[in-house]
Backbone bond lengths (Angstrom), bond angles and torsions (degrees), N, CA, C in turn:
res aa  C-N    CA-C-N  psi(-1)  N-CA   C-N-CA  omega(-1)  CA-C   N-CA-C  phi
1 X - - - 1.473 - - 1.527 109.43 -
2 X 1.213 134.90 141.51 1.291 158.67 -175.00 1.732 96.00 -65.93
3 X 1.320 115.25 120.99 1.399 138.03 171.18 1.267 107.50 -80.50
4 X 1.448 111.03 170.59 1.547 113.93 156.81 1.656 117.34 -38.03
5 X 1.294 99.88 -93.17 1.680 106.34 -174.72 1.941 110.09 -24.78
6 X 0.921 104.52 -33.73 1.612 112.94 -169.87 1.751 108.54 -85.38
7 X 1.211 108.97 -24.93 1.574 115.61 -177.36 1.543 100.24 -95.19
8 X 1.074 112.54 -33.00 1.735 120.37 -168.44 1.654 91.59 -82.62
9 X 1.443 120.90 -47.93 1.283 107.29 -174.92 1.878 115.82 -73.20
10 X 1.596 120.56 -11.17 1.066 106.36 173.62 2.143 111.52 -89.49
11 X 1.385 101.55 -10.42 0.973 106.83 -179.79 1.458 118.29 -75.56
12 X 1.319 107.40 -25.91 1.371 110.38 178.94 1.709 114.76 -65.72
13 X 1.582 102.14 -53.19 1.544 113.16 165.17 1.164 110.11 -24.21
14 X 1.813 114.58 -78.90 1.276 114.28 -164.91 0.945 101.87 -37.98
15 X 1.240 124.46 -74.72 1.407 132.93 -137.77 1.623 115.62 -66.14
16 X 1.516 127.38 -3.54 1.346 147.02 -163.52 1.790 88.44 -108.89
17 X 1.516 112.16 -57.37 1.297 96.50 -167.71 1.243 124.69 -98.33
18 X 1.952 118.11 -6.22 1.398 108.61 170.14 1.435 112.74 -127.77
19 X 1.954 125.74 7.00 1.417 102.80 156.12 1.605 123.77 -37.97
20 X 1.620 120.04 153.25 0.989 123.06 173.86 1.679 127.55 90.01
21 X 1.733 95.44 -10.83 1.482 90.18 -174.27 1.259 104.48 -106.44
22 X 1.305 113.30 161.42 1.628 139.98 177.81 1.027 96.17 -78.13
23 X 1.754 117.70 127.97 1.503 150.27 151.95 2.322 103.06 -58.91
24 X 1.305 83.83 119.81 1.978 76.58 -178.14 1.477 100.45 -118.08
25 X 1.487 120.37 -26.24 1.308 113.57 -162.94 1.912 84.14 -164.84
26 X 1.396 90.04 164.05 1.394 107.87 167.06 1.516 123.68 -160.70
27 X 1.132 129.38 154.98 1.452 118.72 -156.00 1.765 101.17 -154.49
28 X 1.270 126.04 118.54 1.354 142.80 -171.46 1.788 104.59 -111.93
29 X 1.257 109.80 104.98 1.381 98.00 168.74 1.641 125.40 -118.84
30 X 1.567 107.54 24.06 0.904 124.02 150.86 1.813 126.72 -155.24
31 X 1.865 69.44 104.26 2.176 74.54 -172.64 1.613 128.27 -59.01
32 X 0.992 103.27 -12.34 1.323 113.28 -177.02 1.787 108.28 -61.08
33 X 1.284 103.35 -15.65 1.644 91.10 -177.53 1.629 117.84 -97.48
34 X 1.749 100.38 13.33 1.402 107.11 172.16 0.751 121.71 -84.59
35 X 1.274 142.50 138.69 1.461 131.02 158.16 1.390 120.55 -110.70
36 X 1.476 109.32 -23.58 1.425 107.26 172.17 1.715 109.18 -144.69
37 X 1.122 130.31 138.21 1.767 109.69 -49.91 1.162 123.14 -41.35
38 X 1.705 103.69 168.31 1.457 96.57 172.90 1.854 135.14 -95.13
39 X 1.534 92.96 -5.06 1.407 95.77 168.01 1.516 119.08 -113.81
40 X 1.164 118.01 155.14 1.154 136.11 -175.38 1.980 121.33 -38.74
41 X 2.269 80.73 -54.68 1.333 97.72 174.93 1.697 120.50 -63.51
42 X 1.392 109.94 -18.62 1.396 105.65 169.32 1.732 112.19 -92.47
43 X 0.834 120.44 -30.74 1.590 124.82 -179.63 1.746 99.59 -51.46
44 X 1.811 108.47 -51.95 1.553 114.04 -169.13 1.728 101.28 -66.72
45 X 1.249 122.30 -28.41 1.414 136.38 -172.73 1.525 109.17 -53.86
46 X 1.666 105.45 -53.44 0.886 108.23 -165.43 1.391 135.75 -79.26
47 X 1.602 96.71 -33.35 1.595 115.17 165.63 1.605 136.49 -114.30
48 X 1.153 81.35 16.02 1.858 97.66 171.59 1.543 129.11 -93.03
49 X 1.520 115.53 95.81 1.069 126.82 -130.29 1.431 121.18 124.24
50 X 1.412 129.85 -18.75 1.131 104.83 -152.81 1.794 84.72 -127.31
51 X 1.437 101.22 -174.12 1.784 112.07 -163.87 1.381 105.54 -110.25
52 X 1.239 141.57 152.22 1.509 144.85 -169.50 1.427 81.29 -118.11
53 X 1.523 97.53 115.88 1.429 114.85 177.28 1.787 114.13 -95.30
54 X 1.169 93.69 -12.26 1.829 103.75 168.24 1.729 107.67 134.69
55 X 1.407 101.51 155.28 1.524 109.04 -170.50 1.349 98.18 -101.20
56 X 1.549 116.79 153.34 1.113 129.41 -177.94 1.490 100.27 -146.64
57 X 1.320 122.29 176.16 1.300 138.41 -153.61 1.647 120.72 -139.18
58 X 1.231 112.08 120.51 1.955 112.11 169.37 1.492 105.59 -102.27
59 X 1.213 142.60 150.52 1.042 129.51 151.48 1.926 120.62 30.72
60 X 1.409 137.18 -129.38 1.436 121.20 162.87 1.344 122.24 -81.44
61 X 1.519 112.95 20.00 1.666 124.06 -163.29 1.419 113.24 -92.91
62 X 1.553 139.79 100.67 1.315 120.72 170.74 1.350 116.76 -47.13
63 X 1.390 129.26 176.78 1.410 123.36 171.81 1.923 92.50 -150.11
64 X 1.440 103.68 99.56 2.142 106.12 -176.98 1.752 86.50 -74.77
65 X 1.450 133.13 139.45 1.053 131.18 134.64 1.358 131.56 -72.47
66 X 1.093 142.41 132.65 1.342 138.96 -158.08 1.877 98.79 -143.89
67 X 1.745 94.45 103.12 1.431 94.78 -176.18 1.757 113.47 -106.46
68 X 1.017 142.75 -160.16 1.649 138.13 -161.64 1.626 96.44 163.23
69 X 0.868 126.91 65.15 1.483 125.92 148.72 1.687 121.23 -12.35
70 X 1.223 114.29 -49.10 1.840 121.65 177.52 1.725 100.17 -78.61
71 X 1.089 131.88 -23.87 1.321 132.21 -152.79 1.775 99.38 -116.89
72 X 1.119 128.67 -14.86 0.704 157.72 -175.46 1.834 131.21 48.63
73 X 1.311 97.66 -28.97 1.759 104.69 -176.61 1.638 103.60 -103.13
74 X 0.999 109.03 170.07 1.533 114.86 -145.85 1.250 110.25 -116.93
75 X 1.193 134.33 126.96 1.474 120.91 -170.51 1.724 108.49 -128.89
76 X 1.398 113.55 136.93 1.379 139.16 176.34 1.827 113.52 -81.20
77 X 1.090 106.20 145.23 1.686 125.18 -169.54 0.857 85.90 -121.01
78 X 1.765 141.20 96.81 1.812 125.39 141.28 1.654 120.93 -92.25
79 X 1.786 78.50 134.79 1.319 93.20 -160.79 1.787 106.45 -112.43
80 X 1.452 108.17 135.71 1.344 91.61 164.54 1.861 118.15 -146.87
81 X 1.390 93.22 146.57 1.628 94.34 -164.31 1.303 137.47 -64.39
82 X 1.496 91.39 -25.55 1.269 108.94 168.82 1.803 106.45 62.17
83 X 1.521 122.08 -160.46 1.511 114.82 -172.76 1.511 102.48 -55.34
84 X 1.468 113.94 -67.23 1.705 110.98 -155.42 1.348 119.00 -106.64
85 X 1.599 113.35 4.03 1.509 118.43 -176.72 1.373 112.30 -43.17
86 X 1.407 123.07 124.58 1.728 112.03 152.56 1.247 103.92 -138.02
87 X 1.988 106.56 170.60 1.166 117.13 -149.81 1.797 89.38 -115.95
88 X 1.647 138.61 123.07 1.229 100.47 155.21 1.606 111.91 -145.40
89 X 1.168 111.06 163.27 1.895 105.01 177.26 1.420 114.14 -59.86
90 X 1.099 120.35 107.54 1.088 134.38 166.84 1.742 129.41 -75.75
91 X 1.553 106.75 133.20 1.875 102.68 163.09 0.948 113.13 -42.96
92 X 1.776 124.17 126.47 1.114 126.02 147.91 1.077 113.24 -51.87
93 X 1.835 157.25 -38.27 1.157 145.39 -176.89 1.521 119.23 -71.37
94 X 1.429 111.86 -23.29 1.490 111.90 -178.43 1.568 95.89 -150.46
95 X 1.340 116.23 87.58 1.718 102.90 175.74 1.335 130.11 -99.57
96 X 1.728 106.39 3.87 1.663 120.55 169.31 1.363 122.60 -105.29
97 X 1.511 99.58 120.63 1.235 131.38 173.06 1.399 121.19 -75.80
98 X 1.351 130.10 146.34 1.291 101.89 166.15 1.592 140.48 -35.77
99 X 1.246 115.34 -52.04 1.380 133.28 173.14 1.549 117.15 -100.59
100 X 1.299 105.84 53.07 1.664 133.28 -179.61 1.708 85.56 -113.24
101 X 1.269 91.40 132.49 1.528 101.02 166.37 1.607 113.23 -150.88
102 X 0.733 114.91 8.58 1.749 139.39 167.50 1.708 128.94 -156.82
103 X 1.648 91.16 148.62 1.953 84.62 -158.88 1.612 63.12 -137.43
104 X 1.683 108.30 153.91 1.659 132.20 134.37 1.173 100.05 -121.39
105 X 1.431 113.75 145.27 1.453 133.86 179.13 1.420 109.21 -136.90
106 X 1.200 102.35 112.32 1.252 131.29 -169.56 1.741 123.07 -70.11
107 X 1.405 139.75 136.54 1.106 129.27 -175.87 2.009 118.56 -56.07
108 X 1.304 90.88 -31.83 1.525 98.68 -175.99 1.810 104.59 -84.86
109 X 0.947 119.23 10.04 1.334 140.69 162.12 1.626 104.22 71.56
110 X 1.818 126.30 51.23 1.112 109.85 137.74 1.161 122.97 -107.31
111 X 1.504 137.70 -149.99 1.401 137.35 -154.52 1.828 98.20 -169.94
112 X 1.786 87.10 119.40 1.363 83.43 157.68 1.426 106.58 -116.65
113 X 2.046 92.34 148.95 1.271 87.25 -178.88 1.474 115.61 -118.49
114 X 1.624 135.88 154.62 1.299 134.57 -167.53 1.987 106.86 -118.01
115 X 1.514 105.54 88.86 1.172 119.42 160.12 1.348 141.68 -59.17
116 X 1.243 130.66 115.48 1.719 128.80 -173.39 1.720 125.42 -152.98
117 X 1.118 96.84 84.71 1.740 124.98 171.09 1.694 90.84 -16.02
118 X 1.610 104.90 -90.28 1.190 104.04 -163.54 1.638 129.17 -86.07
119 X 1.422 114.67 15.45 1.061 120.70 160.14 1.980 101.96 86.34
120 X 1.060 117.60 18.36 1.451 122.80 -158.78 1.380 104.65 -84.03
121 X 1.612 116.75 -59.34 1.501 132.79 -169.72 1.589 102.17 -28.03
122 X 1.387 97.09 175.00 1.922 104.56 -172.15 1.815 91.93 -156.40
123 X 1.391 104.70 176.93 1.419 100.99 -134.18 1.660 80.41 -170.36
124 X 1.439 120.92 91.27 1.453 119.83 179.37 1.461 107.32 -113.81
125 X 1.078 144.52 119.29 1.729 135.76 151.64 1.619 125.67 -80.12
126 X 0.861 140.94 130.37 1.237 167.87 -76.52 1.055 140.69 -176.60
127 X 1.814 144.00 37.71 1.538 119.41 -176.23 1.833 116.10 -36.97
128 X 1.366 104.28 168.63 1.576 87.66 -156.58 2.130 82.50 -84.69
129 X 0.982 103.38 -55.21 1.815 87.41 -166.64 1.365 110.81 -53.70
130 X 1.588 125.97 17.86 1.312 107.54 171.23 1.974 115.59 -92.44
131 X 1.678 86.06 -12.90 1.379 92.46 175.56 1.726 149.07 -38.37
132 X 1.738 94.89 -35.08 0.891 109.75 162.65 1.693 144.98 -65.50
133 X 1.932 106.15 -15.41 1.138 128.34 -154.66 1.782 86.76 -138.52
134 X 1.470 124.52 22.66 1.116 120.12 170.17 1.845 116.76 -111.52
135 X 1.649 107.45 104.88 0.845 134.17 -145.97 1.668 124.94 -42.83
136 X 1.593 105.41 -25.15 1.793 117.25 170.15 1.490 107.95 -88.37
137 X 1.429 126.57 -0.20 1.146 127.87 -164.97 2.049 94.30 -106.53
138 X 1.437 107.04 -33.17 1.103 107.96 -131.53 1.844 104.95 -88.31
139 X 1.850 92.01 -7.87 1.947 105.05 -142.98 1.496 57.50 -98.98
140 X 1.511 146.82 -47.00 1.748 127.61 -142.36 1.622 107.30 -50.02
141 X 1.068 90.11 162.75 1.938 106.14 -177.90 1.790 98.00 -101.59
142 X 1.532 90.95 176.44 1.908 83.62 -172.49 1.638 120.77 -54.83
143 X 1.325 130.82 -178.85 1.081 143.99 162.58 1.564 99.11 -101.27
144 X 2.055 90.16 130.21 0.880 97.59 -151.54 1.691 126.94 -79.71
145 X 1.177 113.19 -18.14 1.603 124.48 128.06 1.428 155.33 -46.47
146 X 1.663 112.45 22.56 1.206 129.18 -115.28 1.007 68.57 -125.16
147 X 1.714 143.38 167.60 1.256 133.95 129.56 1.549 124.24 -47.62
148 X 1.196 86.54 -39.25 2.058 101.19 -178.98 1.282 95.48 -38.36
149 X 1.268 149.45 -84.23 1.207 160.87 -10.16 1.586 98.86 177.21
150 X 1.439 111.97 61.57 1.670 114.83 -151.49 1.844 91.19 -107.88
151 X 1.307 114.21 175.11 1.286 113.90 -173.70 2.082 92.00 -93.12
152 X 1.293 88.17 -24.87 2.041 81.07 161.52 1.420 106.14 -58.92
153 X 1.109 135.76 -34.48 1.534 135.58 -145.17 1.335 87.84 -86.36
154 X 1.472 114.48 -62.51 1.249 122.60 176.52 1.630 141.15 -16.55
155 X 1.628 84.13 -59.79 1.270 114.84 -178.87 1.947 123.36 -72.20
156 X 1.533 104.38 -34.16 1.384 130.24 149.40 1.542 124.10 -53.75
157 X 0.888 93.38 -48.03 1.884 100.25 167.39 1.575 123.73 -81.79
158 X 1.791 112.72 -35.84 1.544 85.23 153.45 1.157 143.21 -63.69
159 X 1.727 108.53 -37.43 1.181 127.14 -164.93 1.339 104.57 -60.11
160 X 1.653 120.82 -29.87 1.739 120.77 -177.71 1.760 99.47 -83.36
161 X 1.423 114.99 6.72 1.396 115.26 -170.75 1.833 94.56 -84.67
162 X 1.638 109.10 -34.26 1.654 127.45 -163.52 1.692 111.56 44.42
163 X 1.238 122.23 -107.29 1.042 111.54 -159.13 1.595 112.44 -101.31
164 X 1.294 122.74 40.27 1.597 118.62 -153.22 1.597 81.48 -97.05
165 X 1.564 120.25 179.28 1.380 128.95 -178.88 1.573 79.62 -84.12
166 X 1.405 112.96 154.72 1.669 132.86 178.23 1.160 93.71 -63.67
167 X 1.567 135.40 -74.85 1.157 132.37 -133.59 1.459 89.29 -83.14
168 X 1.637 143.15 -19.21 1.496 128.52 169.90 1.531 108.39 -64.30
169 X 1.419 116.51 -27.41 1.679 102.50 -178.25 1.568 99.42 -97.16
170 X 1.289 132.66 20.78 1.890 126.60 165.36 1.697 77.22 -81.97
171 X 1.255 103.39 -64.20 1.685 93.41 -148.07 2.053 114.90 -74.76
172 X 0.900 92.80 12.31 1.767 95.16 -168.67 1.824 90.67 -91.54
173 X 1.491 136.46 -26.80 1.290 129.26 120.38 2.131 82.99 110.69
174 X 1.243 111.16 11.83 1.305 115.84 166.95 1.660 104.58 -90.83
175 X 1.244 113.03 -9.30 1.592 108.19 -157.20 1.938 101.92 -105.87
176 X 1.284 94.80 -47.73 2.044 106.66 165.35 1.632 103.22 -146.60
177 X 1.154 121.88 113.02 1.649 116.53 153.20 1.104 153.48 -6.07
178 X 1.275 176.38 -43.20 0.983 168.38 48.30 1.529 127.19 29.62
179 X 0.859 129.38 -53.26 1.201 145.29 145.17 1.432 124.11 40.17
180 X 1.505 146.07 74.31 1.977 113.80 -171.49 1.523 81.60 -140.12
181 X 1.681 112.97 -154.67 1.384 126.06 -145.51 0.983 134.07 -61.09
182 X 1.775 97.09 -41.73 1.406 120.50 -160.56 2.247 92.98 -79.26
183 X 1.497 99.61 -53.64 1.386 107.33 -152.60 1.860 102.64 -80.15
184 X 1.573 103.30 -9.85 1.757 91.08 164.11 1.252 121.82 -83.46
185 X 1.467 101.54 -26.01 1.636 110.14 171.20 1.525 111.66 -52.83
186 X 1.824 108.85 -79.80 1.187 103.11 167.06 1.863 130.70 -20.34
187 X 1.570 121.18 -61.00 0.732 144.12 -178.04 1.895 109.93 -52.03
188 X 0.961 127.15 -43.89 1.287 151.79 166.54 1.487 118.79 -47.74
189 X 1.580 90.91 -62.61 1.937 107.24 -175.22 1.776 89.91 -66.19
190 X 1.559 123.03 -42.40 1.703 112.99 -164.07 1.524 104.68 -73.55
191 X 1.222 131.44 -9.65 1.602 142.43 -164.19 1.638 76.35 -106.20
192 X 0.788 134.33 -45.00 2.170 120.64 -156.67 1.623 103.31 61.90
193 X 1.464 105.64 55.87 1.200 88.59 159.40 1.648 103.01 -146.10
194 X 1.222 118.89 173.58 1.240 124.43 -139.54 1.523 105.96 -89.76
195 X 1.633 144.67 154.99 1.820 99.69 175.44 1.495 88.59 -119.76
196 X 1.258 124.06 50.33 1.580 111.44 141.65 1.974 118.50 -125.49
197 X 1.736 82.50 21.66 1.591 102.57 141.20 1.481 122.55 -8.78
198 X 1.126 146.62 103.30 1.298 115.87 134.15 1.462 138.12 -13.90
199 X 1.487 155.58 100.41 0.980 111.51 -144.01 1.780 112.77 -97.45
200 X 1.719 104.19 5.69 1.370 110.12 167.99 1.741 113.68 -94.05
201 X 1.319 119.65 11.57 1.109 104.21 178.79 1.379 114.36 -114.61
202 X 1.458 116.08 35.42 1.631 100.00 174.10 1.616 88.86 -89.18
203 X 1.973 91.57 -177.63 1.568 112.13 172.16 1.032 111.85 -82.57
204 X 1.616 115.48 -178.30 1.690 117.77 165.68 1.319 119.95 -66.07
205 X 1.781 115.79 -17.43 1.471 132.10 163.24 1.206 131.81 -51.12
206 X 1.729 98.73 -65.37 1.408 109.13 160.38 1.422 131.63 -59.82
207 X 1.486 110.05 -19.86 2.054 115.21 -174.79 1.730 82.18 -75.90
208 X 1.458 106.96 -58.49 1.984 92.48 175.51 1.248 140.80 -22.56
209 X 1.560 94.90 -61.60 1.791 99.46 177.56 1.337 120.55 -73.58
210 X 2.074 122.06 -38.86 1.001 108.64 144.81 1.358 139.06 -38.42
211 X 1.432 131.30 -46.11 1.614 130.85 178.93 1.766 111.66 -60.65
212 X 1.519 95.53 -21.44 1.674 101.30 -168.89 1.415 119.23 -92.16
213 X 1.541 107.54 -21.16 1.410 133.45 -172.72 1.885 100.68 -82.68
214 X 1.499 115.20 -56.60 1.041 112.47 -168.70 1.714 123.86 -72.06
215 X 1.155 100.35 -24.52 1.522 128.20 163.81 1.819 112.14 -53.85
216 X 1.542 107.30 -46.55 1.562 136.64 -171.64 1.485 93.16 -60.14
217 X 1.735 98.65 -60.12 1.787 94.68 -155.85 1.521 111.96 -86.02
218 X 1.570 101.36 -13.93 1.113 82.55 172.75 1.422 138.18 -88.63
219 X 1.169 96.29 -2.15 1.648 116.35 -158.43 1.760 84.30 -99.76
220 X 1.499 130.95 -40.73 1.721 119.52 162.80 1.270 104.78 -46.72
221 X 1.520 110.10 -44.21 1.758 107.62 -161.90 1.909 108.23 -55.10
222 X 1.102 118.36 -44.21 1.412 143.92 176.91 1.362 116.45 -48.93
223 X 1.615 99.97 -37.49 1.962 102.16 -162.00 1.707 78.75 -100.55
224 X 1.132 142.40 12.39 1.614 121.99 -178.19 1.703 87.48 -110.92
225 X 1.529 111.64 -41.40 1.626 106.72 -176.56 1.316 102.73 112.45
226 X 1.574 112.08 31.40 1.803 125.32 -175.76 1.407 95.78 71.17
227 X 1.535 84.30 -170.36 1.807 107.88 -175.19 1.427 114.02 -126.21
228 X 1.015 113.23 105.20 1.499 138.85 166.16 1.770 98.10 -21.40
229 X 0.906 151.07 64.98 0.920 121.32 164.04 1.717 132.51 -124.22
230 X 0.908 141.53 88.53 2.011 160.70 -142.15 1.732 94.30 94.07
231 X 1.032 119.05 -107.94 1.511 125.15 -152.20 1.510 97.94 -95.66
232 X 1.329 115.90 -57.47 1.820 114.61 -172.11 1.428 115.11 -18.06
233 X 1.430 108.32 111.45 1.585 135.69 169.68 1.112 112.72 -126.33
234 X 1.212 147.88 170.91 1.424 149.60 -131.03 1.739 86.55 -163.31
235 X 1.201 117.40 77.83 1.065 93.17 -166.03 1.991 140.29 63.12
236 X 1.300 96.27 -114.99 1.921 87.40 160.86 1.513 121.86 -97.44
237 X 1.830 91.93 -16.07 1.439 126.56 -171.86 1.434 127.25 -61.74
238 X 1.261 134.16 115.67 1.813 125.72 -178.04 1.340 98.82 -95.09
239 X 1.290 97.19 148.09 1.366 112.84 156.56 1.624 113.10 -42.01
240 X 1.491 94.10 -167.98 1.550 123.27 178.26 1.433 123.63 -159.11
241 X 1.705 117.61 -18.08 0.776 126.98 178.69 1.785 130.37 -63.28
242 X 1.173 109.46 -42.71 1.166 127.98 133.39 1.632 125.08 6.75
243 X 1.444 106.61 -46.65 1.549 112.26 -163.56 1.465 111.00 -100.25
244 X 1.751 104.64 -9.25 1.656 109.17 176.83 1.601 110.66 -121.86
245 X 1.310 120.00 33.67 1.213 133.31 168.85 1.624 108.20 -57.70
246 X 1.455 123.74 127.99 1.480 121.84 161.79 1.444 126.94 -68.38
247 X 1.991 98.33 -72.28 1.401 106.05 169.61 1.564 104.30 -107.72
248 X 0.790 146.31 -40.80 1.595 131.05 -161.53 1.749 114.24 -65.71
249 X 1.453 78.93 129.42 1.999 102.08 -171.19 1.089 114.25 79.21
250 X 1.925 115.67 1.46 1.913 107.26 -166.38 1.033 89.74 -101.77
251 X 1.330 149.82 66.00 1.293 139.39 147.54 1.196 128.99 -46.31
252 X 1.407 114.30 113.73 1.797 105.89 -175.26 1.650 118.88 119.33
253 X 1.486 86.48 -37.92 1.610 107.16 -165.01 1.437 114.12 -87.88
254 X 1.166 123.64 154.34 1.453 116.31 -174.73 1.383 136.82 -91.86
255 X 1.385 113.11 128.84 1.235 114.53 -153.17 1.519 110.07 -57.54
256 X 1.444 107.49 121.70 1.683 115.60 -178.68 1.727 115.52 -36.92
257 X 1.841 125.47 -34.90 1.186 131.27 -173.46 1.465 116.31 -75.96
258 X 1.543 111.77 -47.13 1.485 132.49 173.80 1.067 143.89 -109.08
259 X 1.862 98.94 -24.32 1.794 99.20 168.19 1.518 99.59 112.36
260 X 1.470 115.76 -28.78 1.941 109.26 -173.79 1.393 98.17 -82.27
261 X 1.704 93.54 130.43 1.648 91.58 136.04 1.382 150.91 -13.16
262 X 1.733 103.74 110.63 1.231 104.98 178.80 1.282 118.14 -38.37
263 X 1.195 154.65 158.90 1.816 141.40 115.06 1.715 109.64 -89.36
264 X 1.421 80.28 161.23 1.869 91.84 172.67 1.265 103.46 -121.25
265 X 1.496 136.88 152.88 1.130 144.39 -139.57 1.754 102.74 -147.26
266 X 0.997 120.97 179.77 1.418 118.17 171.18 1.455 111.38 -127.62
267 X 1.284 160.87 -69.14 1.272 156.56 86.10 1.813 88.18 140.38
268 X 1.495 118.25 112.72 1.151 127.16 159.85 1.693 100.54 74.76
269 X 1.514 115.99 0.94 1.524 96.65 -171.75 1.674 104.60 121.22
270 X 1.283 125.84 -40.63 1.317 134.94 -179.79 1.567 113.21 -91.21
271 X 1.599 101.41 148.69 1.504 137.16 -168.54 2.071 69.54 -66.86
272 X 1.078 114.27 130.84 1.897 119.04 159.26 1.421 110.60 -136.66
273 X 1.570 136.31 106.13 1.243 127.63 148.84 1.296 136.46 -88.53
274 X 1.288 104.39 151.18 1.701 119.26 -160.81 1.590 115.28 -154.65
275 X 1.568 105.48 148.01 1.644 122.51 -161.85 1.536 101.24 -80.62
276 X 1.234 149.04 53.19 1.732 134.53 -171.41 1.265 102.65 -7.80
277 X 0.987 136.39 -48.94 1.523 124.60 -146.23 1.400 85.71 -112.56
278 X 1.097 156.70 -56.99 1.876 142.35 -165.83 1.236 97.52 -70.66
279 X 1.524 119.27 -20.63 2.021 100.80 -167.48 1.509 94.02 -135.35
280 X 1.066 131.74 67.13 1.890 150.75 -152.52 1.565 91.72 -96.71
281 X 1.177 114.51 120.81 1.194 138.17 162.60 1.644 123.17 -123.34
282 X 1.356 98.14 95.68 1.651 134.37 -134.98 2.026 88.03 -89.44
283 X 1.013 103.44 -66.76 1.357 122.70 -164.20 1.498 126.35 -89.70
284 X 1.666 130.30 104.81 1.091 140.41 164.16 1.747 124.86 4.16
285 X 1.859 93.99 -52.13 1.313 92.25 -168.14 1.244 103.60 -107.08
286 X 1.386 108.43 34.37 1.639 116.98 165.35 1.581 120.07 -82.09
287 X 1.659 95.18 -31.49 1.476 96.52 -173.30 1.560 128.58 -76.15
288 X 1.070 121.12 160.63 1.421 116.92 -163.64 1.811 109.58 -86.74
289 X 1.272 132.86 138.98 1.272 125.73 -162.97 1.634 106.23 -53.42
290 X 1.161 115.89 142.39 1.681 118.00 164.24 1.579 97.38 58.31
291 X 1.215 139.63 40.34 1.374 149.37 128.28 1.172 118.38 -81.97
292 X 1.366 124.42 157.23 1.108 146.29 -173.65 1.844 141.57 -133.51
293 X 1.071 130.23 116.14 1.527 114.32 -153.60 1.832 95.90 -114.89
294 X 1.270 100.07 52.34 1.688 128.15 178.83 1.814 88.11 -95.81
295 X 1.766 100.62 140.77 1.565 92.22 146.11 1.221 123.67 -86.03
C-alpha cells in the first residue's frame, strides 16, 4: 500500500499537471469502488462541468478539489489507493486498460486514468465542510510535519496506545499519519527501538528519537519519490527509495549499522523487519501482550 512519501509524491504530480482543468466527461467502469455516491451516473452529475482547483492530501488520502463558480460550493473527491490503486495520463484515443476502471477527460483533451489490479481503491464525494466530520479522515493523528505534531504529542498518543506492540500503534494511523510497513520499520531500526515495544513504555528519550526518526525517513522517503516497491509508480514515475532501505524486505542480509542478520518478525499480522542487535529487546516485560518475536 502507498505510504506517505508515495501518496504526497503522486499528489504533487497531479496537482502540477492537472490543476486548472475542466472536468468534460467521466466514465466509471467499476461501481463498486464508490461509496459515495453510489452510481456512476451521479458521480458524472456531480462534477462534470466543473474545474480541479488542485489536489491536496490527509494522511494516504488524496483530496481532488472540484470548484464551479455558477454552482457555487465546492466539492472534494477522496480518494484512496488502497493496495494497487494507480493514477496515470492516459491516451486520449485509447485510455482503457485492462484494469482501468475510471477515466476523467479533460477539456484540453487529456485523460486521467485510475488503475486497480485488485479492485480495492475507494472513491468518496464530499461537500467541502463535511470534511471535517468525515469519518476516515477524522480518527487520523497529526501530519507528521505538522506543527501539531510535537514529540509531546507523540508521547501522549503512545501512552493511550498502553500495552499494544509499538509498531501496531505507528500503523493504526490514530497516533501520526501516514505511516505503513515499509517506513515504520525503517523508522523503528533509526530510533533502535524494538517494534514489539510496548507502545506506552518508551522514555521521553526514546518518544525523541522516535519523533526524529519518523520525520527523517519520511521526509528521505519524499526526496527519492517513495519506494518502488510491487506496483507503486508515481504516475509513469518510480520511486528511488527503495535503494536505501536498511531492514525492510532485507531479510537475511546484513544489517548496514552492525553486520547481523536481518530477521522478519510478525507483529499485529504484518511481515516486520528488525536489526537484533541495533533494536535489542533485552527484557521479558518489554514485550507487548500476545506478541510474538517468531518470524
Amino acid at each position: 500500500m502507498p505510504e506517505l512519501p508515495e501518496v504526497e509524491t503522486i499528489r504533487r504530480i497531479l496537482d502540477e499537471r492537472f490543476r486548472g482543468a475542466r472536468l468534460v466527461d467521466l466514465k466509471v467502469r467499476c461501481p463498486r469502488l464508490l461509496r459515495r455516491p453510489e452510481t456512476p451516473e451521479d458521480l458524472a452529475s456531480a462534477l462534470v462541468g466543473r474545474t480541479l482547483r488542485g489536489v491536496d492530501r490527509r494522511g494516504k488520502y488524496l483530496l481532488f478539489r472540484w470548484a464551479d463558480e455558477a454552482r457555487g460550493h465546492e466539492l472534494v473527491l477522496v480518494s484512496h489507493l488502497r493496495m494497487e490503486g494507480r493514477y496515470r495520463e492516459a491516451s486520449p484515443r485509447d485510455p482503457w486498460k485492462k484494469h482501468t476502471h475510471l477515466a476523467f477527460f479533460f477539456a484540453d483533451g487529456r485523460v486521467l486514468a485510475y488503475d486497480d489490479v485488485r479492485k480495492f481503491g475507494t472513491f468518496d464525494l464530499l461537500e467541502e465542510d463535511e470534511l471535517s466530520s468525515f469519518p476516515p479522515l477524522q480518527k487520523l493523528g497529526p501530519e507528521p510535519f505538522a506543527p501539531e505534531f510535537t514529540p509531546q504529542i507523540l508521547a501522549e498518543r503512545l501512552a493511550r496506545a498502553g500495552r499494544r506492540p509499538l509498531k501496531s500503534a505507528l500503523l493504526a494511523q490514530d497516533v501520526v499519519a501516514g505511516l505503513g510497513n515499509i517506513y515504520a520499520d525503517e523508522a523503528l531500526f533509526r530510533a533502535r527501538l524494538h517494534p514489539l515495544r510496548p507502545a506506552g513504555s518508551l522514555s521521553s528519550d526514546e518518544v525523541a528519537r522516535l519523533w526524529a526518526a519518523v520525520r527523517e525517513v519520511l521526509a528521505d522517503g519524499l526526496a527519492a519519490g517513495g519506494a518502488s516497491v510491487r506496483s507503486y509508480h508515481a504516475l509513469e514515475e518510480a520511486g528511488k527509495f527503495q535503494l536505501r532501505l536498511s531492514v525492510y524486505g532485507r531479510e537475511g542480509l546484513p544489517c548496514p549499522v552492525c553486520g547481523t542478520p536481518v530477521r522478519k518478525l510478525r507483529v499485529g499480522g504484518r511481515g516486520t523487519h528488525v536489526c537484533p542487535v541495533c533494536q535489542p529487546l533485552s527484557l521479558s516485560s518489554e514485550v507487548a501482550p500476545g506478541a510474538s518475536e517468531r518470524g
